[in-house]
C-alpha positions as CSV (number, residue, x, y, z in Angstrom):
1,X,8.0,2.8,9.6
2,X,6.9,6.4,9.7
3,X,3.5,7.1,8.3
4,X,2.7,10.6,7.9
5,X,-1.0,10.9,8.6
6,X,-1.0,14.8,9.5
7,X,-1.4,17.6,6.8
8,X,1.1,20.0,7.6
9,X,-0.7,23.5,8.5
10,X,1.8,26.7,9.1
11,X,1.6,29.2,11.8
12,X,2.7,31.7,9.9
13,X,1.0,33.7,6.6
14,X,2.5,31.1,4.0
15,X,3.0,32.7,0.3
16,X,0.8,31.6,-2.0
17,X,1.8,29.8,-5.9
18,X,0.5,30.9,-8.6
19,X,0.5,29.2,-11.8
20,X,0.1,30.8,-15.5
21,X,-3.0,28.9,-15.9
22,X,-4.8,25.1,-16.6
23,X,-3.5,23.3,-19.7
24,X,-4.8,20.6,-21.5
25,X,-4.0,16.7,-21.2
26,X,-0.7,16.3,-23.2
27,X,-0.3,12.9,-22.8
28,X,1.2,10.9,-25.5
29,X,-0.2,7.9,-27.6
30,X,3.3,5.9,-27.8
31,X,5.3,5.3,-24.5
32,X,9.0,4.8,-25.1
33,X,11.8,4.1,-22.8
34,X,13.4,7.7,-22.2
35,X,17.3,6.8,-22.1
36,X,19.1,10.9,-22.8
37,X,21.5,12.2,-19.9
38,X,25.1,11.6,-19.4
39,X,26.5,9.5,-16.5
40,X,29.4,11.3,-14.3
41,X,28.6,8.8,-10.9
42,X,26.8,6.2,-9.6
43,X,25.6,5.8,-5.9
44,X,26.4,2.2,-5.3
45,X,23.4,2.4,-2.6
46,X,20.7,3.4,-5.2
47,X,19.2,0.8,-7.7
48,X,20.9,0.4,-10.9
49,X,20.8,3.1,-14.1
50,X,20.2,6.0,-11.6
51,X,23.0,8.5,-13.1
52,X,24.1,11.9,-12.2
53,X,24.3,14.3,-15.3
54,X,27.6,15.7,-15.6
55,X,26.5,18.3,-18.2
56,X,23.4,19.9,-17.1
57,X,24.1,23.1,-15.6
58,X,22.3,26.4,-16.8
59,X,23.1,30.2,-16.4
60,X,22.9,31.6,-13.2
61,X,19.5,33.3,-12.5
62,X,18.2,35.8,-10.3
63,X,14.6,36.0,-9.9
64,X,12.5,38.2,-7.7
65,X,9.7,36.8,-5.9
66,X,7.1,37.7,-2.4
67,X,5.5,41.0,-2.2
68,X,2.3,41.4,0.8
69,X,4.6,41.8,4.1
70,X,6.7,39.2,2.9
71,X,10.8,40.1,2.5
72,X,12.0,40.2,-0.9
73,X,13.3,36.9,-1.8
74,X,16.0,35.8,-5.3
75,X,17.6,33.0,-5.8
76,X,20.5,32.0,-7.9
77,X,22.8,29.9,-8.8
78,X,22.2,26.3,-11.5
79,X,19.0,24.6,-12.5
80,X,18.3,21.6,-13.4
81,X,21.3,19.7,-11.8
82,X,19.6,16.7,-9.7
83,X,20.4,16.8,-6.5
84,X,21.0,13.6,-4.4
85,X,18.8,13.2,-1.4
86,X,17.1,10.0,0.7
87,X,14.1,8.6,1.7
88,X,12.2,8.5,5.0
89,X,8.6,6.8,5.0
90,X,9.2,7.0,1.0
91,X,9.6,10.1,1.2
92,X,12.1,12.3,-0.7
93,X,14.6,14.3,1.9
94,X,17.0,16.5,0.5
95,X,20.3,18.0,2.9
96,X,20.1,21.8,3.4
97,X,22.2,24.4,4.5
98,X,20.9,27.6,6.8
99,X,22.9,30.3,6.5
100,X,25.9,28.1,5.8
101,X,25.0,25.7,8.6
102,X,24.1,22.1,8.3
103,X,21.8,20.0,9.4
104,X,19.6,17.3,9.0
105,X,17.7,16.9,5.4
106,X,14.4,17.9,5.3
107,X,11.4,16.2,3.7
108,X,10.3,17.8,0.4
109,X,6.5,18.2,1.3
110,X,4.1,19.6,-1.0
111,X,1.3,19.5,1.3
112,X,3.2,22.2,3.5
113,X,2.1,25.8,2.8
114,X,5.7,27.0,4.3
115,X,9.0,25.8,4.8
116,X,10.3,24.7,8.7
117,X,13.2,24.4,10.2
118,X,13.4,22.9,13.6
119,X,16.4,25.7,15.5
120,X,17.8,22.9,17.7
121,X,18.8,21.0,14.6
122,X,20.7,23.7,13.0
123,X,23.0,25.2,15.7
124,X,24.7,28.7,15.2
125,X,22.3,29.1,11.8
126,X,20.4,31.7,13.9
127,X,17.2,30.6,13.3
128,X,14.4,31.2,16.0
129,X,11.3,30.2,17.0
130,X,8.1,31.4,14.9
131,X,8.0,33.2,11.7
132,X,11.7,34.8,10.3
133,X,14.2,35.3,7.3
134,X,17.1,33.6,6.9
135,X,20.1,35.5,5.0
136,X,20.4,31.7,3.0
137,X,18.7,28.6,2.4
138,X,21.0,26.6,0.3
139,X,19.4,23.3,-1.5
140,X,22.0,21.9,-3.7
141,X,22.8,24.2,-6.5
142,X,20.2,26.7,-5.4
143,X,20.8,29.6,-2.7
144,X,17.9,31.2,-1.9
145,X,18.4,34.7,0.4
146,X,16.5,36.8,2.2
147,X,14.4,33.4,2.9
148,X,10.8,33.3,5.1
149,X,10.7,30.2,7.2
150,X,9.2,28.9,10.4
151,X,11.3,28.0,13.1
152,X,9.6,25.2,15.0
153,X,11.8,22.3,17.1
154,X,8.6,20.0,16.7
155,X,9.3,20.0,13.0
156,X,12.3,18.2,13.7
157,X,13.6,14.8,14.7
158,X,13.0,11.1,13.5
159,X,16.2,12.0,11.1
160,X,14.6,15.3,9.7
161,X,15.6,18.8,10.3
162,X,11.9,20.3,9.4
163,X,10.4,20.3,5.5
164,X,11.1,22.2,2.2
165,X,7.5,23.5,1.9
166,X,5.6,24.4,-1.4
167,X,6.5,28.4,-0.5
168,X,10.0,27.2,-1.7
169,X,8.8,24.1,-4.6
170,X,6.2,26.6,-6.5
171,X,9.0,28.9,-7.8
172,X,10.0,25.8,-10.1
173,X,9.7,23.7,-12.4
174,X,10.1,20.7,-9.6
175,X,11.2,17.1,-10.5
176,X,10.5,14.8,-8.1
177,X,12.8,11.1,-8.5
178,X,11.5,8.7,-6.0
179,X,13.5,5.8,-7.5
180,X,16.6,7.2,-8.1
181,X,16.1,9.8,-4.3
182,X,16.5,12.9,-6.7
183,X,15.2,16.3,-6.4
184,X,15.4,18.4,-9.9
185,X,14.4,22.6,-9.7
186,X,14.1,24.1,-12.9
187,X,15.7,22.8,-16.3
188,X,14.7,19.5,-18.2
189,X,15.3,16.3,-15.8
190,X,17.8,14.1,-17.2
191,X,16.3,11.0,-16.1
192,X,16.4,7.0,-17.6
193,X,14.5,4.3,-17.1
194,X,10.9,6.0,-17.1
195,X,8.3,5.6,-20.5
196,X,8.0,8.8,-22.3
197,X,6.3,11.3,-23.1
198,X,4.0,10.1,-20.2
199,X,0.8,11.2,-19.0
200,X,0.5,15.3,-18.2
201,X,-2.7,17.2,-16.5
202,X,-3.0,20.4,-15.5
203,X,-1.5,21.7,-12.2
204,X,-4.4,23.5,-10.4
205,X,-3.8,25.1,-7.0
206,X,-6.3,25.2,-4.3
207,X,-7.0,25.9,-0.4
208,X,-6.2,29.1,1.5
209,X,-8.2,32.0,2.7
210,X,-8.4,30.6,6.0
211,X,-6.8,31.8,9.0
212,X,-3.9,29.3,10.2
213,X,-4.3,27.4,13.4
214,X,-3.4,29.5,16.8
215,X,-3.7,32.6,14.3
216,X,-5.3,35.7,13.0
217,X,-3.3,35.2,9.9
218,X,-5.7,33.9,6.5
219,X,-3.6,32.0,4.4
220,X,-4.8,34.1,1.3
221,X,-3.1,32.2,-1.6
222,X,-3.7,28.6,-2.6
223,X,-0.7,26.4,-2.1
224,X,-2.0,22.6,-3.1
225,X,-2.1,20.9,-5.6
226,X,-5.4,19.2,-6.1
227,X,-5.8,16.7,-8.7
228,X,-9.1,14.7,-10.3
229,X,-7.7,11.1,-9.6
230,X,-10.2,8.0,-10.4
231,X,-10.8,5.5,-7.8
232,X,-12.3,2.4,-8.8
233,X,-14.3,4.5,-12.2
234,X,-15.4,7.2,-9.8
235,X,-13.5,10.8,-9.8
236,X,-12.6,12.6,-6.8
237,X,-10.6,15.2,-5.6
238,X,-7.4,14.7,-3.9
239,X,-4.9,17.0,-2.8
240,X,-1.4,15.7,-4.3
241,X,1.0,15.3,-0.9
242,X,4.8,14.6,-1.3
243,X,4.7,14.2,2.7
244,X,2.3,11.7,3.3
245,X,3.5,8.0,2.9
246,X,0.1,6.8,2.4
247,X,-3.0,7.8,0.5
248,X,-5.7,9.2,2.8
249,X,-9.4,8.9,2.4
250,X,-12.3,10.9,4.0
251,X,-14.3,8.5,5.9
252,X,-17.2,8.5,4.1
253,X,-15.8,7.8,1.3
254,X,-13.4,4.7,3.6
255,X,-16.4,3.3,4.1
256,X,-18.1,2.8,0.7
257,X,-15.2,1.5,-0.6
258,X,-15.3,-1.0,1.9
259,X,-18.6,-1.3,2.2
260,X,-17.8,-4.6,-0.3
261,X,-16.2,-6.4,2.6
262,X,-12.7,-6.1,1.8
263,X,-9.7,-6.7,3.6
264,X,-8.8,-3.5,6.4
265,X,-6.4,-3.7,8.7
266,X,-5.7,-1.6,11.5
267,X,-2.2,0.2,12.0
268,X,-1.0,2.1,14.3
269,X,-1.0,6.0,14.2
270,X,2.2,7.2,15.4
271,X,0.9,10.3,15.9
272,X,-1.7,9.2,18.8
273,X,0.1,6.4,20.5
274,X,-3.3,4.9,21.7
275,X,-5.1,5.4,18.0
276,X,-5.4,2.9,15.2
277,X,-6.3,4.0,12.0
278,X,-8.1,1.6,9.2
279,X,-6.6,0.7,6.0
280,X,-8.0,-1.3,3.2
281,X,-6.8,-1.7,-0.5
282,X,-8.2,0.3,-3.7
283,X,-8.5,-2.0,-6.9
284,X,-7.4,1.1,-9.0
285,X,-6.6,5.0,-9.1
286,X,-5.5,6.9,-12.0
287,X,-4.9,10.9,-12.6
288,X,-4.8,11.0,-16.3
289,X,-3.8,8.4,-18.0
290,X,-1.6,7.6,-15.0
291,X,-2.9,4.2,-13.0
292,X,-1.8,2.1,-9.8
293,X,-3.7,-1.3,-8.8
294,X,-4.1,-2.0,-5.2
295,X,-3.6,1.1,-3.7
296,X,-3.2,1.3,0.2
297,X,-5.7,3.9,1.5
298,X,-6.0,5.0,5.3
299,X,-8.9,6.6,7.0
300,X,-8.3,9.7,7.6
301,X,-8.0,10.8,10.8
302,X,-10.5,13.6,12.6
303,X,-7.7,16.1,13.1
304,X,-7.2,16.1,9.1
305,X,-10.4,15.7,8.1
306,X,-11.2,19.2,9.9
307,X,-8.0,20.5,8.5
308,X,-9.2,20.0,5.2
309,X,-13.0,21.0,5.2
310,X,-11.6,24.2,7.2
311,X,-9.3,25.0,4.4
312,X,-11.6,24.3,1.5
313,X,-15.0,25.3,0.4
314,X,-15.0,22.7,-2.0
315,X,-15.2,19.1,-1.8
316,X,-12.1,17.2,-1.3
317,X,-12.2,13.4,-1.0
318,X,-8.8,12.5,0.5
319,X,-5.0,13.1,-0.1
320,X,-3.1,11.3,-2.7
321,X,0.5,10.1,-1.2
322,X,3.9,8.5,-2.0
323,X,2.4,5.2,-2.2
324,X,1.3,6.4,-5.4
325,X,3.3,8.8,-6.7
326,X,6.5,6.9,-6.3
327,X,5.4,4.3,-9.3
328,X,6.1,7.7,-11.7
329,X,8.8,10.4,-12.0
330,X,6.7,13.5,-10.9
331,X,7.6,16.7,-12.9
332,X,5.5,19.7,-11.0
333,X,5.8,22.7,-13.8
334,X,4.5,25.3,-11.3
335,X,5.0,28.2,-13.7
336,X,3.4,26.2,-16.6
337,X,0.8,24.9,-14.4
338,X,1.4,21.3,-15.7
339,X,2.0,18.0,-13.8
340,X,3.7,15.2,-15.3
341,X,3.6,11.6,-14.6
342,X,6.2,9.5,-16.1
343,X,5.9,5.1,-15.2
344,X,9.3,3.9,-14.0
345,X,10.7,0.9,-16.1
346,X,11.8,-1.1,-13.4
347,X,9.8,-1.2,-9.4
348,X,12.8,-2.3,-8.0
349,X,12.7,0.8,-5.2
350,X,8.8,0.0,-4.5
351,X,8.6,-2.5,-1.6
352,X,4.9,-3.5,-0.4
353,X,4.9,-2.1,3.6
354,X,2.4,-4.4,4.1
355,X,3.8,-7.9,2.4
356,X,5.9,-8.4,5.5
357,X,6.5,-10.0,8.8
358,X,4.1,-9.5,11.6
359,X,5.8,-6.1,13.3
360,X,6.2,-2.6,12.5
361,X,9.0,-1.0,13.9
362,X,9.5,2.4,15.3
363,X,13.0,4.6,16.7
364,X,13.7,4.2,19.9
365,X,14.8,7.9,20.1
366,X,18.5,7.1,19.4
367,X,19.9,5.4,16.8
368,X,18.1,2.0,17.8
369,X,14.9,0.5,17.2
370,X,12.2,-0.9,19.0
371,X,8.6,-2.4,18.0
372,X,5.8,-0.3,17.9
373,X,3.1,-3.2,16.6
374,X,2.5,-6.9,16.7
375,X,-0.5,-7.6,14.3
376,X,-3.2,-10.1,15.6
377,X,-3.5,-13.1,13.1
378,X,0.1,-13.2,12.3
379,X,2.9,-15.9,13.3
380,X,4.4,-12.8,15.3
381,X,1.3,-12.7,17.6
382,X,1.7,-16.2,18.7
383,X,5.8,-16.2,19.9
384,X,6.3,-17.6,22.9
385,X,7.3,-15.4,25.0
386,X,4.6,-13.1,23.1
387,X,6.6,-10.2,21.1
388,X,6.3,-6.9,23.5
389,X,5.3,-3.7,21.9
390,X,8.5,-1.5,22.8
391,X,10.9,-4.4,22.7
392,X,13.7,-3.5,21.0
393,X,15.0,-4.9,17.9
394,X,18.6,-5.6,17.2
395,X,18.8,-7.2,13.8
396,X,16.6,-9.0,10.9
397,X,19.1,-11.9,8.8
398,X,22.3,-11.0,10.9
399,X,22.0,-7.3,9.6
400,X,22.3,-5.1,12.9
401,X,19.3,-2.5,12.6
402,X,21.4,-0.1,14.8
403,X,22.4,3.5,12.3
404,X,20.3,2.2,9.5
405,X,18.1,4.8,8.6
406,X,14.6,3.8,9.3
407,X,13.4,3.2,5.5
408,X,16.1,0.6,5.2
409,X,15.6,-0.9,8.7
410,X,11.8,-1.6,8.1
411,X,12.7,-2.8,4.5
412,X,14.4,-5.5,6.2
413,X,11.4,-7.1,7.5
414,X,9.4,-7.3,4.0
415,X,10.1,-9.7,1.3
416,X,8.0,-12.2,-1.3
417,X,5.1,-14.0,0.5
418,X,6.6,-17.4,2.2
419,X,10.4,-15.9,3.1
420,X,12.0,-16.1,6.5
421,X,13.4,-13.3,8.8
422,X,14.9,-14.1,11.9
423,X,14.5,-11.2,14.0
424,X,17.1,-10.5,17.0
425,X,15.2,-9.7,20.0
426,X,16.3,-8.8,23.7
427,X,18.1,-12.3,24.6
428,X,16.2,-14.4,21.0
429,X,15.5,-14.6,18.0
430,X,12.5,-15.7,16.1
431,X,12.0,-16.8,13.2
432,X,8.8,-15.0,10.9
433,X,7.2,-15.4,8.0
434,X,6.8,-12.9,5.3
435,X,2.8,-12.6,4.6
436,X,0.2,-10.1,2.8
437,X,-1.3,-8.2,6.2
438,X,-3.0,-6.7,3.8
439,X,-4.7,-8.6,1.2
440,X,-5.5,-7.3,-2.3
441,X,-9.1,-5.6,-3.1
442,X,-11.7,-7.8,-4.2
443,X,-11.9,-8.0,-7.7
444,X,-15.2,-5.7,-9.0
445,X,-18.4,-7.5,-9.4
């Protein structure tokens, strides 16, 4: 499972957002089912009353944006029209095309200032390494020219061709669909199956005026999204990150929350190969009227932490990931500075990571997979021959993991407390039991 512990800092002057202002709480007092938009197809591989609109195309559009250094950039073509992407770490990917070449998707990512593209991935596109302009960058409906993005090989891999950064998300009203693996820009989302109106807060933007790591340049316009979220009755400020997996928590404020004595469990950091990271539950966190129970929260790593108090002169508590988000339809109304939090009807797309059997698995850098962590205390620790970190993994119930993506390959070995999975190993398989690794916060005193 890929766990995105690393805010995403450009090496390149990233242009700023700017929204037309705060606006007030427009939450609704009566939640109803919202059923409008027309069905035209059904993705047998997504959960049930995910629909694509067959009517919701608008004018084309042509709409000027940079200015500072930065190449004049338009866009045109439809709004609105959903556009079908995946998931990686719970994350929304959506394909590209770069200068008419395709790739690998990339990971919608809020919490990146800029938009990458790894070169490698997108042969004959004539991207290069560092800062550039790309005669296209087609998402879906939407062809934006005269594009600035940062060409960067480490951005890529792990099924990704780089990340859609907020330089490209701000100029829209941005939908985000984590149940249905939609991504909406501009026009009124079509969606079913969520309560409406919902709950709305204003979209403030933050950060910037620093100089980017390895640089001179000063990020000089604010790119995140911060929002008040409540954590257990207590507000804090979190930047909102579509491209972390988890929710991340400075560590002082880790450690009074589980200062209680609540469950933590230690997971491995892909990112340091040797690190473990802490993670504990929250009982409750809410942004507006919008709440979660039982939130997982990581520490968050040193590297980030310094990221972030670099970046900010105010305080910021932590980063608020998919593992929250993905409970709502997000609606990010850059140019109305609103955010919009709409509660799915059905969770059937929200899968607890950490209700599973005793391994996490990893890529083995092809299309294979191997395990990266055996957690002490589970049956998995005690298979005879022990379970080898690095052993690779062939199949879970007779399913061969081999070209699954790795979303679906890890949801494989999760379940309802008590099941089975028999895991194919080099030469065996084992038998393990589906348990919480991770069990629920305390209740308050």
């Amino acid at each position: 499972m890929r766990v995105d512990l690393a805010l995403a800092l450009a090496s390149v002057v990233a242009r700023g957002c700017s929204s037309a202002g705060e606006r007030p709480d427009a939450a609704g007092t009566d939640a109803t089912a919202r059923t409008d938009g027309a069905v035209a197809g059904l993705d047998a591989g997504l959960p049930t009353n995910c629909v694509f609109p067959d009517a919701m195309v608008s004018a084309d559009a042509t709409v000027f944006v940079g200015d500072g250094g930065w190449h004049a950039t338009s866009y045109h073509g439809h709004l609105g029209i959903p556009l079908p992407g995946g998931l990686l770490g719970g994350s929304l990917t959506v394909p590209v095309t770069v200068n008419g070449v395709s790739g690998p998707p990339l990971l919608v990512d809020t919490g990146s200032p800029v938009t990458y593209i790894a070169p490698g991935l997108f042969h004959g596109s004539g991207v290069v390494t560092g800062s550039g302009v790309v005669s296209t960058l087609g998402i879906g409906g939407i062809t934006l020219t005269s594009a600035t993005v940062v060409g960067d090989d480490a951005a890529g891999g792990g099924g990704l061709g780089g990340n859609l950064g907020s330089d490209f998300l701000c100029q829209f009203v941005t939908t985000f669909d984590f149940r249905c693996r939609m991504l909406s820009l501009g026009g009124p989302y079509p969606a079913v199956g969520v309560l409406s109106p919902g709950s709305s807060v204003p979209l403030v933007l933050r950060g910037g005026g620093v100089p980017l790591p390895g640089t001179s340049t000063v990020l000089d316009q604010p790119t995140r999204i911060v929002v008040t979220a409540t954590l257990e009755g207590t507000p804090h400020a979190l930047i909102l990150d579509t491209g972390n997996a988890f929710t991340l928590l400075m560590p002082t404020l880790y450690n009074q929350l589980t200062a209680d004595g609540r469950a933590q469990l230690s997971v491995q950091d892909p990112l340091v190969d040797t690190s473990l990271v802490p993670a504990t539950r929250i009982r409750s966190v809410s942004v507006g009227g919008a709440e979660v129970s039982d939130v997982t929260a990581f520490a968050m790593p040193a590297a980030v932490v310094t990221s972030v108090q670099q970046e900010f002169t105010t305080t910021i508590d932590g980063i608020l990931g998919v593992n929250f988000l993905r409970e709502f339809l997000v609606t990010a109304d850059y140019p109305g500075a609103t955010l919009t939090f709409e509660r799915y009807v059905l969770e059937d797309h929200i899968h607890d990571e950490f209700v599973r059997v005793g391994v996490m698995i990893d890529s083995d850098g092809g299309s294979g997979y191997v395990v990266s962590q055996v957690f002490a205390d589970s049956d998995a620790s005690r298979v005879s021959p022990p379970i080898a970190v690095g052993e690779p993994v062939f199949s879970v119930d007779g399913h061969t993991l081999a070209g699954l993506p790795l979303d679906e390959a890890d949801t494989l070995l999760r379940g309802a407390m008590g099941e089975t999975r028999a895991v194919g190993l080099t030469h065996r398989t084992v038998n393990l039991t589906v348990t919480s690794l991770l069990p629920p916060a305390l209740a308050a005193p």
